[in-house]
N, C-alpha and C positions, 0 to 999 in steps of 0.2 A: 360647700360644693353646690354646682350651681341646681337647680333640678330639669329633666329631661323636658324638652317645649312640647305641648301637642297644640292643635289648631281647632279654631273653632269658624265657624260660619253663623252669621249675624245678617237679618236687615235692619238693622243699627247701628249708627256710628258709635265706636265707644273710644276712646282716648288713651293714648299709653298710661298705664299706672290706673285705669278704671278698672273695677269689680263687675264681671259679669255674674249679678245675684242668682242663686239656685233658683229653681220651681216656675220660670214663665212661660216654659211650654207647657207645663202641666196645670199652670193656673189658667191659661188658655183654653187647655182641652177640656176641662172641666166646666170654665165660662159660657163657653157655646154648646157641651152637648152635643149632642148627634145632629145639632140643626149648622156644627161648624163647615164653614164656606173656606175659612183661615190657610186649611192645613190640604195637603193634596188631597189626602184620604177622603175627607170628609166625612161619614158618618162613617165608614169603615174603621179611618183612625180612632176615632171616640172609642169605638166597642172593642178595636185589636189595642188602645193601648190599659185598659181596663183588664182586659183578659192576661195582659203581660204583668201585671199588678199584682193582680190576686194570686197567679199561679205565682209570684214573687214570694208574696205573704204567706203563701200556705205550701210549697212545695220547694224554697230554694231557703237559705242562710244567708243569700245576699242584702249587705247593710244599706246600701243606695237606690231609692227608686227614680226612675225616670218620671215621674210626679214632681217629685223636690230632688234635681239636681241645674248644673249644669252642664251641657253638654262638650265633648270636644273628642277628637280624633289623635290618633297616634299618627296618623301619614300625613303630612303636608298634600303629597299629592293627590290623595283621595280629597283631601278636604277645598285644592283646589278645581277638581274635577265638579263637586257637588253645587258649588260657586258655579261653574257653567251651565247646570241644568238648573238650579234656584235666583242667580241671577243676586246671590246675598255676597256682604263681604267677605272676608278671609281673616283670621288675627292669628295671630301668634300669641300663646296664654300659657300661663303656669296656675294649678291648684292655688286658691286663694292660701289656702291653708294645707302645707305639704302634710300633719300629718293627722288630718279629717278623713273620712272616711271615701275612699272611691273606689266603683265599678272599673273591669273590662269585660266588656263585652264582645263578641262577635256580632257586627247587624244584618251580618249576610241571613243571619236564624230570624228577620224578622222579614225577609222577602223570601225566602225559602215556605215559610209557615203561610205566607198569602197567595202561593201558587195554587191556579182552580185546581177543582182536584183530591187535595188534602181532605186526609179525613180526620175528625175531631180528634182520634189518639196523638195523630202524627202531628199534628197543630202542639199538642200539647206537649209533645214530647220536644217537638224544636225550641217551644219558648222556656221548658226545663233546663234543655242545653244551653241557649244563650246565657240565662240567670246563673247556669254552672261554668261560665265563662270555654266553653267548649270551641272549638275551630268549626266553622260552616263548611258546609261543601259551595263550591264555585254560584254565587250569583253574578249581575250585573251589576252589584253597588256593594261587594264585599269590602269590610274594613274594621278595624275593631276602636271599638269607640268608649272613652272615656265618662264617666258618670259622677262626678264630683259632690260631694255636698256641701261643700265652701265655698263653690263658687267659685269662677276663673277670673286670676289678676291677667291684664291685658298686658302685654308685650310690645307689639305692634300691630300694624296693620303690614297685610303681604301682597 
């Protein structure tokens, strides 16, 4: 039976039948530090995806970090939506390895927990729920997103 496609966003061409390897956004975040230009966040991302880590390590039973995975989406159309505001391509992917280990997530809990405002419990408390795979309340970029640790086999491109 075949397995269910989610989609992913790249600014890299990858090739039907290529391996999107786990961990390049987090070997990233990690390469530049707070001094990253890379990622929209910039030094925000550095410190908000450290913070989603630890409370991972110390507060959830989730097997997947966003450190060492790859990423991808359940919605086609969120993931083409994100493609209009990043300007990255679109693919069509299956789990390298159906049965490795992967996250769902909510990532609306990760614009939820960055509205001014938030006070440290509440922060914490949202990025508990996402690692508990919980439902977010309504942002602008709500979706729930896949955390692979094998890596995504490519499909196509969309």
């Amino acid at each position: 039976m075949r397995q269910e496609s989610l989609w992913h966003n790249s600014e890299h061409v990858h090739a039907n039948g290529s391996i999107i390897a786990p961990g390049g956004y987090g070997s990233g975040i990690i390469a530049f530090g707070d001094e990253s230009t890379a990622y929209p966040g910039g030094k925000s991302q550095f410190y908000r995806e450290n913070l989603f880590e630890y409370v991972r390590v110390t507060r959830s039973n989730a097997r997947v970090s966003r450190f060492n995975c790859s990423f991808a989406f359940e919605s086609r159309e969120h993931v083409l939506l994100l493609a209009g505001l990043t300007r990255k391509g679109c693919y069509e992917v299956l789990p390298a390895d159906p049965d490795a280990a992967i996250g769902r997530h909510e990532m609306g809990w990760m614009d939820w927990a960055g509205v001014p405002g938030r006070t440290p419990g509440e922060v914490i408390d949202a990025i508990e729920r996402y690692w508990h795979g919980d439902a977010a309340p309504k942002t602008d970029l709500n979706g729930w997103e896949r955390l692979s640790s094998s890596g995504l086999q490519v499909v196509g491109r969309i």
